[in-house]
C-alpha positions, -999 to +999 in steps of 0.1 A: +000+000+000+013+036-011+014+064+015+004+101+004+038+105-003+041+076-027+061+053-003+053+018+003+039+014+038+048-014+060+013-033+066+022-049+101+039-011+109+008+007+097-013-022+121+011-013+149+000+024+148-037+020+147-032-003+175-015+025+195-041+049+188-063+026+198-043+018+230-043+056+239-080+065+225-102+033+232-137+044+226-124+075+199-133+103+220-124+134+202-101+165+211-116+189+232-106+224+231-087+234+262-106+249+289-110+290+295-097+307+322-121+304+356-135+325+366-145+346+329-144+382+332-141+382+367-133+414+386-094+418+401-098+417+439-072+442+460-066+442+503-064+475+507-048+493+546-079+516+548-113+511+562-138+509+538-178+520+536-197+531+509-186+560+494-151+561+513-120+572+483-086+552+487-056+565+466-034+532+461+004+532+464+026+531+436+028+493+437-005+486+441-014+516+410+013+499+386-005+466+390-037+480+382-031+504+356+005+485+340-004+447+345-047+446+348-050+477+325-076+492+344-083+526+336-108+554+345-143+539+351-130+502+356-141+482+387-128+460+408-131+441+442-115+455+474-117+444+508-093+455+541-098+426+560-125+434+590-154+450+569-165+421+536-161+427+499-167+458+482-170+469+448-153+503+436-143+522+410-113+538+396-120+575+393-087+591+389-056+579+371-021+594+365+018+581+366+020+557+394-008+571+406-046+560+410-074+569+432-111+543+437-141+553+453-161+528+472-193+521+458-215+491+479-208+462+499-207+431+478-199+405+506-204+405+545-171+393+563-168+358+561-175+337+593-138+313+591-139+286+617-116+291+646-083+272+641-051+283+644-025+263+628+010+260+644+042+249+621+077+243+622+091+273+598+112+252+571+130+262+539+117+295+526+099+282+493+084+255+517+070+279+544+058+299+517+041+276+500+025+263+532+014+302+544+001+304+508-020+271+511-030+275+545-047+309+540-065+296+511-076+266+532-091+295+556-066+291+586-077+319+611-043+321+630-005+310+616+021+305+642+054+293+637+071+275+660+105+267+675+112+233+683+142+216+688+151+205+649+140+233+637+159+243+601+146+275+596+174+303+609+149+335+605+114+339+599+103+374+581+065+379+589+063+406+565+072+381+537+047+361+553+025+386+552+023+398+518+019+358+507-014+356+530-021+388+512-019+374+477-032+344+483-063+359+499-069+383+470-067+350+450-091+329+466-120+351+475-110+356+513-125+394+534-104+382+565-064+375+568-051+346+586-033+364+618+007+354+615+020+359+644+059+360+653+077+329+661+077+309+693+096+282+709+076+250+718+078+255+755+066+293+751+035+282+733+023+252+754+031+273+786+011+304+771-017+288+747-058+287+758-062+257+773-099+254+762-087+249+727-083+218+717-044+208+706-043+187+681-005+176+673+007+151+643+025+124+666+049+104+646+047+075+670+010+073+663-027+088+682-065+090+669-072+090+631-078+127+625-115+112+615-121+103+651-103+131+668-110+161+654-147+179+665-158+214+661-148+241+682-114+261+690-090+240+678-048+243+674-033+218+653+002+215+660+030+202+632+064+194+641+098+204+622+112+175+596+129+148+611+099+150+641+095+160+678+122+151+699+109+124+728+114+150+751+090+175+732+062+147+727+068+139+760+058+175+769+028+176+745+014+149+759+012+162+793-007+197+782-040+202+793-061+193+767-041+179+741-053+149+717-021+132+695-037+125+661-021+101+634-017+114+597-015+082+579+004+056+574+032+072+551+060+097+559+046+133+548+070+160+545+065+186+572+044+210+550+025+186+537+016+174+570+005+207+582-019+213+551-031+179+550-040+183+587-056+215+581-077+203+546-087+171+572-100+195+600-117+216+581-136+182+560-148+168+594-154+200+620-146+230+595-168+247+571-162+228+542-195+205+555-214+238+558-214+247+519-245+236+501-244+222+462 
């Protein structure tokens, strides 16, 4: 058999080929086009340092101007979403425009504050790109409170909130958040089991086993506490163990990296006694 090109084809190659495509495409299903970008048209969303109400006019900064006017190419007239953290969602306008300059005017409330459920998620700082990634993950997953901790085998040298910061920051513009996950500054173990609530529930990842997080975790002020990698020290679970109130919880039975142990405890918390239960379909 000739190909278009006038070459003999190989029967038992060309049967090899449609095999293949078979192999890879079973029932023929057909190329779909590759999906838009989610959400369409939707609005940029900016924290802004400035109590808002209707009718209130913020002039941004010169960082926060050059991302609107230089990156979203918003210009006079344009909306957008803005929220400052205590007051909801609200939708405003851009009014004024000039070099690395631009000024909004609050129009009306387009969400209340969110009601977040109240845990506070306690970490071992590790590499930078790690910690970020976990502060960035964790506010999406609607921690209330981020505290890192000191423990023993602790990596981390320095911890710079403001880094930390700005992350939560971005990541709650992202993901539709009106309230910031409170990061506070860093703590040693024996400073936070000496100074925590006692009526809130600890709940800490204990290598050497504890309740499935299925069991264990129930609705209510909780603090989930992560160790550093490598694990607490015996000497540290020793001393978790013994604070008031504290329920060791097991994560499985594979190794998890140290961030992914905090966020899987976090996604797990907030399935069973979170408010992930609490969205209707």
């Amino acid at each position: 058999m000739a190909s278009a090109d006038g070459r003999l084809a190989d029967p038992q190659s060309e049967g090899r080929s449609r095999d293949l495509k078979d192999w890879q495409n079973p029932v023929g299903i057909q190329a779909m086009p590759a999906t838009p970008a989610w959400p369409p048209k939707s609005l940029p969303r900016l924290f802004l340092r400035h109590r808002l109400d209707e009718g209130v006019g913020v002039e941004l900064d010169a960082a926060q101007a050059n991302y609107l006017g230089n990156v979203m190419r918003l210009g006079l007239g344009s909306e957008l979403l803005v929220f400052d953290g205590g007051t909801g969602e609200w939708l405003a306008r851009v009014v004024e425009t000039a070099k690395k300059r631009m000024s909004l005017i609050v129009e009306r409330r387009t969400r209340e504050p969110e009601a977040i459920p109240d845990v506070w998620l306690a970490f071992a700082p590790v590499k930078r790109a790690q910690t970020d990634w976990l502060v960035e993950k964790a506010t999406e997953l609607g921690a209330a409170k981020l505290l890192p901790v000191i423990t023993q085998r602790t990596i981390a040298e320095r911890v710079k909130l403001e880094r930390l910061e700005a992350i939560a920051i971005e990541a709650a513009e992202q993901c539709g958040r009106t309230r910031l996950p409170e990061i506070v500054r860093p703590a040693t173990l024996k400073s936070l089991l000496a100074e925590r609530e006692v009526s809130r529930r600890l709940y800490f990842a204990d290598e050497a086993g504890g309740r499935a997080v299925a069991e264990a975790f129930e609705p209510g002020p909780a603090l989930i506490l992560i160790g550093p990698e490598g694990g607490f020290t015996d000497e540290e679970r020793s001393q978790i163990r013994a604070a008031a109130n504290a329920a060791p919880v097991s994560l499985g039975p594979r190794i998890l990296r140290a961030e992914t142990a905090a966020l899987g405890a976090l996604a797990a918390y907030m399935a069973i006694a979170g408010d992930w239960g609490l969205i209707d379909s």
